[in-house]
NUKERO-519788 format. One record per residue (C-alpha): x, y, z; residue in three letters. Coordinates in steps of 0.05 Angstrom, whole numbers, plus 32768, in hexadecimal, padded with zeros to 4 digits. Layout:
BEGIN
XYZALA;...
***
This chain:
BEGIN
7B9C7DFB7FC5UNK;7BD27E327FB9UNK;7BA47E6A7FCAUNK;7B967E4B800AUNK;7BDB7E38801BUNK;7BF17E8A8007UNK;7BB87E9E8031UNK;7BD17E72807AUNK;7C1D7E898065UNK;7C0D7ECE8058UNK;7C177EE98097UNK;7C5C7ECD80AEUNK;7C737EE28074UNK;7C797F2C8086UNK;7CC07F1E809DUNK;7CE47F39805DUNK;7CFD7F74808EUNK;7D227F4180C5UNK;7D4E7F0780BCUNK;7D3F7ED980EDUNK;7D6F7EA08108UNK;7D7A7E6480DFUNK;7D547E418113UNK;7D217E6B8122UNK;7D117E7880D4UNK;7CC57E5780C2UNK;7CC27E568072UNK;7C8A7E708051UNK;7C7B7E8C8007UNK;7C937ED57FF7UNK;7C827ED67FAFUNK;7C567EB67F71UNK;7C757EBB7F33UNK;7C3C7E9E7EFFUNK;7C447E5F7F1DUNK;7C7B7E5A7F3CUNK;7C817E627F8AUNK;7CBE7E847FB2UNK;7CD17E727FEFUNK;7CEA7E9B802FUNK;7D1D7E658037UNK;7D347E6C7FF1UNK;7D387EB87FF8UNK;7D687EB3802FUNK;7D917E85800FUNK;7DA87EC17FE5UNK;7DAB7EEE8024UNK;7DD17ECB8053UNK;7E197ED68033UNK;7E017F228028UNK;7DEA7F24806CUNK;7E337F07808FUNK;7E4E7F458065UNK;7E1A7F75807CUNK;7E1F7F6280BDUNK;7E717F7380BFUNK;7E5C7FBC80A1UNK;7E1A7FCF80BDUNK;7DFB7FD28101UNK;7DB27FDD8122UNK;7D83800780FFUNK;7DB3800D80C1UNK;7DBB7FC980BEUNK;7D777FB880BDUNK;7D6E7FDE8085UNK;7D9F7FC0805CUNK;7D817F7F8064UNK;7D417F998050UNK;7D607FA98018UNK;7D897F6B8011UNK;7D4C7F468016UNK;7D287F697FE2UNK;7D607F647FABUNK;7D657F117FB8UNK;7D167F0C7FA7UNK;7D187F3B7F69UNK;7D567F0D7F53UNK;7D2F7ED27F66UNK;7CF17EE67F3CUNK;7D177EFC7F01UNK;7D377EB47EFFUNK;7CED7E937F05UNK;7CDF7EBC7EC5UNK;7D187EA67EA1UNK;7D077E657EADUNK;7CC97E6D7EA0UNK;7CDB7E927E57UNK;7D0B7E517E42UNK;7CD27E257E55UNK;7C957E487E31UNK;7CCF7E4A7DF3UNK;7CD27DFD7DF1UNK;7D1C7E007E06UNK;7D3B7DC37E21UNK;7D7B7DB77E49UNK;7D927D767E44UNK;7D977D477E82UNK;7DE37D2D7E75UNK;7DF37D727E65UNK;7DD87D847EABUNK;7DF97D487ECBUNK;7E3A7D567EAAUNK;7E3C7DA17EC9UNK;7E2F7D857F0EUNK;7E687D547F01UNK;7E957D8E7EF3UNK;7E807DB17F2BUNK;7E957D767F57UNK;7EDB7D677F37UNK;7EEF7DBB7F3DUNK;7ED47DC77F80UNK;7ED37D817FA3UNK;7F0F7D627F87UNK;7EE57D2F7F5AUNK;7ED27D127FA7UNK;7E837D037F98UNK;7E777CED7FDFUNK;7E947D367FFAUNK;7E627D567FC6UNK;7E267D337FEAUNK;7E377D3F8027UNK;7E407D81801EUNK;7DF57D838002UNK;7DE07D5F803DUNK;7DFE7D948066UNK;7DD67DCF803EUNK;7D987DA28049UNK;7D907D957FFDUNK;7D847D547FD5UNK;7DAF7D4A7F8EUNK;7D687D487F7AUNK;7D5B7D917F89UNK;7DAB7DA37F7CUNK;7DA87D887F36UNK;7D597DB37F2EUNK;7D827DF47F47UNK;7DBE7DE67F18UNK;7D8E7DE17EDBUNK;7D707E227EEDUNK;7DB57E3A7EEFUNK;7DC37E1B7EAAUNK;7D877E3E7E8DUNK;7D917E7F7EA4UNK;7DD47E877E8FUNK;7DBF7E687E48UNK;7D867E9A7E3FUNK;7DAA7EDF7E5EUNK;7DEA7EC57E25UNK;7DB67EBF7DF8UNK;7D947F077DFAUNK;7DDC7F237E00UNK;7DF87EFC7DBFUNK;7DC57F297D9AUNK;7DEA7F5C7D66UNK;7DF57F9D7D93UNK;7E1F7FDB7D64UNK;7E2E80157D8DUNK;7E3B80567D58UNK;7E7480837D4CUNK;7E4B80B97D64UNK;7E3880947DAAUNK;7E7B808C7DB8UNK;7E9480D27DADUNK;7E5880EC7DCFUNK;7E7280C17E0CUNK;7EB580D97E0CUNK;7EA181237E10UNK;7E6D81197E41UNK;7EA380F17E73UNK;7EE081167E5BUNK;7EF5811C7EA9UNK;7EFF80D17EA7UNK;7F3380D87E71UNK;7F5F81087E93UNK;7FA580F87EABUNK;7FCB811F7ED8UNK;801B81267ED2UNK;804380E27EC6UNK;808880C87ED0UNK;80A1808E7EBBUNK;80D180707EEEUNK;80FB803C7F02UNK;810C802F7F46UNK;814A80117F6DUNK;813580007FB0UNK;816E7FE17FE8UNK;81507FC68034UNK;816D7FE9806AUNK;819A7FB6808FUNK;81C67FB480D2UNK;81EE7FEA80EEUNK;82337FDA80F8UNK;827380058117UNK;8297802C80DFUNK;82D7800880FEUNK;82BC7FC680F0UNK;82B47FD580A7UNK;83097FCA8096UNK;83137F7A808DUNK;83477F6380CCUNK;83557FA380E3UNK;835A7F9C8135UNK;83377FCB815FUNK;83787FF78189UNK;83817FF681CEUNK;83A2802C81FAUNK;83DD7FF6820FUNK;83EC7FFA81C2UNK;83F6803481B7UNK;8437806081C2UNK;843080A181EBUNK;843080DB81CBUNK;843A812681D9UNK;83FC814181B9UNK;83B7815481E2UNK;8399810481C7UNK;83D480DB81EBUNK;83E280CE822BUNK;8416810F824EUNK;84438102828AUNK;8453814982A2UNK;8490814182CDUNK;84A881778302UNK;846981808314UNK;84538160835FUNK;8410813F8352UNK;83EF810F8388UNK;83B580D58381UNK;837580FA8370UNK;838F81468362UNK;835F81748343UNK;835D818482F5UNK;836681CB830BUNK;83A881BF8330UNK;83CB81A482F4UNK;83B381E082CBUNK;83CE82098302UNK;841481E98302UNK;841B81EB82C4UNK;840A823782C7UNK;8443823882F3UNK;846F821882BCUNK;846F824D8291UNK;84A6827A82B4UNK;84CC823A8297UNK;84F5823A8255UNK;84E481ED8244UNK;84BF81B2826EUNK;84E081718267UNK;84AE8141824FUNK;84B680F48248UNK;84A380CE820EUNK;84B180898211UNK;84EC809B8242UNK;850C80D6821AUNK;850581168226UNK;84EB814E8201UNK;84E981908203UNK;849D81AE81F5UNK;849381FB81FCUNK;8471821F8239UNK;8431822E8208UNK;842B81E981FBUNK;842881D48240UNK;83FD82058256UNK;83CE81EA8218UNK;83DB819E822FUNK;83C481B38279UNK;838A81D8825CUNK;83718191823BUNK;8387816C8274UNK;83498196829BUNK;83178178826DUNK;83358134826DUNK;830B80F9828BUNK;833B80EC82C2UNK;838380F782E2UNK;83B180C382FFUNK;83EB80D58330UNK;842080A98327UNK;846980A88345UNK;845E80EE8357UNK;8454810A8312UNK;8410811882F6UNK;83FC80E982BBUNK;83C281108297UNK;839780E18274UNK;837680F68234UNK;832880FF8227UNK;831380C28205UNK;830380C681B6UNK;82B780B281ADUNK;82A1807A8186UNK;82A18073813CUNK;825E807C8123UNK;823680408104UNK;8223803280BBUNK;81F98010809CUNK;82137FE48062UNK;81D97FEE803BUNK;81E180288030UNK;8224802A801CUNK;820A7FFE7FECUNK;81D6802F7FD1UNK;821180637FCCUNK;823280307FA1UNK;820080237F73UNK;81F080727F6EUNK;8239807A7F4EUNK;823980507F26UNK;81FB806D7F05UNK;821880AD7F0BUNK;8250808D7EE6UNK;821B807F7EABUNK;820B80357EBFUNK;81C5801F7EA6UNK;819080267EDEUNK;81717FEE7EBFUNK;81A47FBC7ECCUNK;81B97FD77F0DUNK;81767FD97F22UNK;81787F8A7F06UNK;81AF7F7B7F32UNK;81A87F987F73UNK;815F7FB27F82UNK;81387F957FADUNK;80EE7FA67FA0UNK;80C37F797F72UNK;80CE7F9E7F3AUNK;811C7F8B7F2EUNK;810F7F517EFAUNK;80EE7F897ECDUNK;812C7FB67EE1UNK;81077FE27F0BUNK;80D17FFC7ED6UNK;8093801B7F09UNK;807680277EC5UNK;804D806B7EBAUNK;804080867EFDUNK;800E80C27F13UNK;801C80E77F55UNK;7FEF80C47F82UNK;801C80887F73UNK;8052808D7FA0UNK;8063809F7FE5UNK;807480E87FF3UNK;80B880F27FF4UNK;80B780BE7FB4UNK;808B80E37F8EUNK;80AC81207F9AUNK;80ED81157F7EUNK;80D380E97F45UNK;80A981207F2CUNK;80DD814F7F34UNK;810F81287F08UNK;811F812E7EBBUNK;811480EC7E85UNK;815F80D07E8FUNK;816980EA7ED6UNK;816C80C67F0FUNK;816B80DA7F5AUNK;819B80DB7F97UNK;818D80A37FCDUNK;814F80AA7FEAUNK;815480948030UNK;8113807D805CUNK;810180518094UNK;8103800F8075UNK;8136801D803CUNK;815780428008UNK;813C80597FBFUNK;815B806D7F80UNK;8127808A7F53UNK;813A80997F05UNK;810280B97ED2UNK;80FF80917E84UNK;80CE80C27E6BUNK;809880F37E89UNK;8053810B7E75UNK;803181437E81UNK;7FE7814B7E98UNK;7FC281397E5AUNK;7F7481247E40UNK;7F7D80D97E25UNK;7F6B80E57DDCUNK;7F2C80C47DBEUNK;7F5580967D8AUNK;7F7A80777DCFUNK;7F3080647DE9UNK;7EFE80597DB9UNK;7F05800D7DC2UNK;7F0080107E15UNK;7EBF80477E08UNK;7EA280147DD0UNK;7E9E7FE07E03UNK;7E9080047E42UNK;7E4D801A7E13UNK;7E437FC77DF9UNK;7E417FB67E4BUNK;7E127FEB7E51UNK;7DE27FD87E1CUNK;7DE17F8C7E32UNK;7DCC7FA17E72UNK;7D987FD27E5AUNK;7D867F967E2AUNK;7D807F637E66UNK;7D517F997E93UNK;7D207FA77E58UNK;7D1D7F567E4EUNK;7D127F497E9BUNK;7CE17F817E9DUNK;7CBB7F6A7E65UNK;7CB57F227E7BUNK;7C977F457EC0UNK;7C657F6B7E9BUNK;7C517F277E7EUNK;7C4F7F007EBFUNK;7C217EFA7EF7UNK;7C517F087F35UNK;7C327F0A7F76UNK;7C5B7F277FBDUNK;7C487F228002UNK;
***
């Protein structure tokens, strides 16, 4: 009966290479494992969430390779867990029923909320019975029992294996430079006018302020006939003129004063740069170029130049970096730990490797903040000495074994089996 079911199956079965469509997929036997049969349908099971992952990474001929290959490694998987099985069976083994049952429960109450009804329907949805759910979870049982089993076995790895390891994978244990830091880090925030910066201090206007006789206030040149809308050039020229003149009679608030013939010649030479002049009452007012605006600043970094005294008053970094920073790493006061060069950005790493144990840096200004760097120790490149690894080598080797241990078993149980493919 199995032969001649194998025999009518045999040739749809060729579709290892292709995934078809869910709905387009006809099941059909891809392997014999003693006596034990393996579905297509079961095969894909284990494909489909490689293939959703393949599919994002691969495309057309490439990608049909990879599920070739996908494919391939989801039947091997599937016929090493028939021979498992199959080795706790012919062993007498026995996994008790409530045991079973009480796994499923578990699964039910951590991934469905204890909601038993959700769990079935979820079943119904993958077109499986709790019959067959509670067959695949025993399976699942078994294998993990009997893989635990092989790998409890005594495994010693020698003195001489592990030193033999380290020399032949020094490269692995070589560390490059090191630092050390800690790290103050303050957001950039809003710009704001350097005026607004002093608490109630008004902003001036010109009707506030007094004239005065300097080249920043406000002139009235008297003597000197000026109409609406007379050129820059014919003030400068008047007051040219002026200079065969022992003293011009200036006002200032309605006194007069008595400037020199130089200094009028310099106020007329301003006045030709000023913005504007306005006649008025037949003297010429000469209004002064207007002073530009006070740059802006940013608070935050006044901040950061706050907190950079202070440590360069001898404040702890740790504490300031406590206080104030705000990167993640201000409840541990700033501590980056050991650091290599590939750690940080550029200008970062720069000045951190450039800095002593004790130092710290200047503000380090960038887009998106500010940075105060300072250096608790530093290392130079080094090769991690064998007494500092021995431990991580002892059980890289242990892994290694176990899964040399688990190969030789599966193989063995192979050689032992009759496994058929088509």
């Amino acid at each position: 009966m199995m032969n001649r079911r194998v025999a009518i199956l045999a040739g749809g079965l060729l579709a290892l290479g292709v995934m078809a469509r869910a709905a387009d997929v006809i099941d059909g036997v891809v392997a014999i494992v003693n006596d034990k049969v393996i579905t297509y349908s079961e095969m894909m099971m284990l494909v489909q969430p490689v293939d959703r992952e393949l599919r994002r990474n691969f495309s057309g001929q490439e990608l049909e390779e990879q599920r070739r290959k996908a494919q391939v490694d989801a039947l091997n998987t599937l016929i090493e867990h028939a021979l498992i099985v199959q080795e706790f069976d012919a062993k007498g083994y026995k996994i008790p029923e409530t045991y079973v049952e009480g796994q499923i429960n578990n699964r039910i109450a951590t991934e469905f909320g204890g909601n038993r009804a959700a769990f079935i329907r979820t079943l119904e949805a993958e077109n499986l019975t709790l019959s067959q759910f509670r067959d695949q979870e025993r399976e699942r049982i078994i294998i993990e029992v009997m893989r635990d089993q092989r790998a409890r076995k005594t495994m010693v790895v020698s003195p001489y294996k592990i030193e033999k390891y380290y020399q032949d994978n020094i490269d692995q244990f070589k560390v490059g430079d090191q630092v050390k830091v800690r790290m103050i880090y303050i957001k950039r925030g809003a710009a704001v006018a350097a005026g607004a910066m002093a608490a109630g201090q008004d902003s001036a206007s010109p009707t506030n302020q007094a004239p005065s006789t300097n080249s920043e206030a406000t002139v009235a040149v008297t003597n000197i006939e000026a109409t609406t809308g007379s050129s820059t050039a014919g003030i400068a020229e008047a007051a040219t003129t002026a200079t065969n003149t022992a003293e011009v009679p200036l006002t200032n608030s309605g006194a007069p004063v008595a400037v020199s013939t130089t200094a009028m010649v310099e106020a007329a030479t301003i006045t030709t740069n000023a913005a504007e002049v306005v006649a008025t009452n037949g003297s010429a007012t000469v209004a002064a170029a207007v002073a530009p605006a006070p740059p802006s600043v940013d608070l935050q970094r006044k901040l950061a130049d706050e907190i950079l005294a202070k440590l360069d008053a001898g404040d702890s970094f740790e504490n300031m970096a406590r206080v104030y920073s705000e990167g993640k790493e201000a409840k541990e006061g700033g501590d980056w730990g050991w650091i290599g060069r590939d750690i940080l950005r550029k200008e970062l790493n720069e000045t951190a490797f450039s800095l002593k144990p004790g130092q710290h840096s200047r503000v380090i200004e960038t887009s998106e903040g500010y940075y105060i760097l300072g250096v608790d120790d530093v290392k130079p490149s080094h090769t991690t000495p064998l007494t500092e690894v021995r431990d991580d080598i002892e059980r890289t080797l242990l892994q290694q074994q176990r899964a040399q241990m688990q190969e030789a078993w599966v193989k063995d149980l192979r050689a032992k089996a009759y496994i058929r493919l088509f």
